[in-house]
N, C-alpha and C positions, 0 to 999 in steps of 0.2 A: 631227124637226126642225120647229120652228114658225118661220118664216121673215117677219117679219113689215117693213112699212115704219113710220118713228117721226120723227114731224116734232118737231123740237127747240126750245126759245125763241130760240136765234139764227139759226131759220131756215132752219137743213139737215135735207134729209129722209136716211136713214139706215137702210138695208137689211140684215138681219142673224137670224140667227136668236134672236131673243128668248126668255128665260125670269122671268118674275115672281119677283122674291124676295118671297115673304110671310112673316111673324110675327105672330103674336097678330091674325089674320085686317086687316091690314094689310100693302100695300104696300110695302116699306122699301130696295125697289131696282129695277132692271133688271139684266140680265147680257146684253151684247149679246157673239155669239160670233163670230167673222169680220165686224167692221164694214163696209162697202162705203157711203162718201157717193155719195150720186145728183145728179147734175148735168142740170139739164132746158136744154136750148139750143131757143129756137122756131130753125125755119128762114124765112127771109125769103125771097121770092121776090117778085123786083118787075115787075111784068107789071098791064099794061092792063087784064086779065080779073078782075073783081073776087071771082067764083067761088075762082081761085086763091090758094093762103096765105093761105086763111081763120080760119090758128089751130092746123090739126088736122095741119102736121108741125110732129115732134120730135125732135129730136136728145137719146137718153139716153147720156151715160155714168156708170161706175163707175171711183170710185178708193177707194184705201184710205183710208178717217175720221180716222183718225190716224197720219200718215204714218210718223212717227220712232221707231215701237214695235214690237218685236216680239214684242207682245202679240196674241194670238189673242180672250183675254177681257176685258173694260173693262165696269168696275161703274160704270153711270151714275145717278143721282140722282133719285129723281119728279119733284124738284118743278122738271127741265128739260124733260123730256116735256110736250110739248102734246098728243100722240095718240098712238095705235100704230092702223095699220090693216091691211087686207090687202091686199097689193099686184098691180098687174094680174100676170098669167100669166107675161105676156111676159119683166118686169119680174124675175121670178122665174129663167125659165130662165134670162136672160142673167147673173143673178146666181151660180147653180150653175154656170155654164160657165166664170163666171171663177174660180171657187174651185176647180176639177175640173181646169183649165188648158185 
């Protein structure tokens, strides 16, 4: 399983286990396999102490990418992909814990 995170041109990052479709040493898809869209919420805390809610809490959750499917696999396009990278640890487990239930 390569489990990779895949920031989108509209913006959503998108958690899933990725696999390259190549042809004739070309790119010609993605195959994302249990989609999970990533929802980052900062947490606000409002306090006198300027130390405080400096940026560095987050609120992640995980929902399913495409709700109305019950599709497990969804062939998505190159040229929507802005990046694929690897995602933190954490990011990870919490992502096998919702697939695992």
């Amino acid at each position: 399983m390569s489990i990779k995170l895949a920031l989108l041109k509209s913006g959503e990052q998108v958690i899933s286990d990725v696999k390259e479709l190549v042809s004739e040493d070309k790119i010609r898809g993605y195959l994302f396999t249990k989609p999970q869209k990533v929802q980052v919420n900062r947490s606000l805390l409002l306090t006198e102490d300027e130390s405080v809610g400096d940026g560095s809490d987050y609120e992640v959750t995980l929902s399913p990418w495409i709700i109305l499917t019950e599709d497990k696999d969804i062939l998505v396009s190159p040229d929507w992909i802005v990046t694929v990278v690897e995602p933190l640890k954490s990011i990870v487990e919490m992502y096998q814990e919702r697939l695992n239930g």
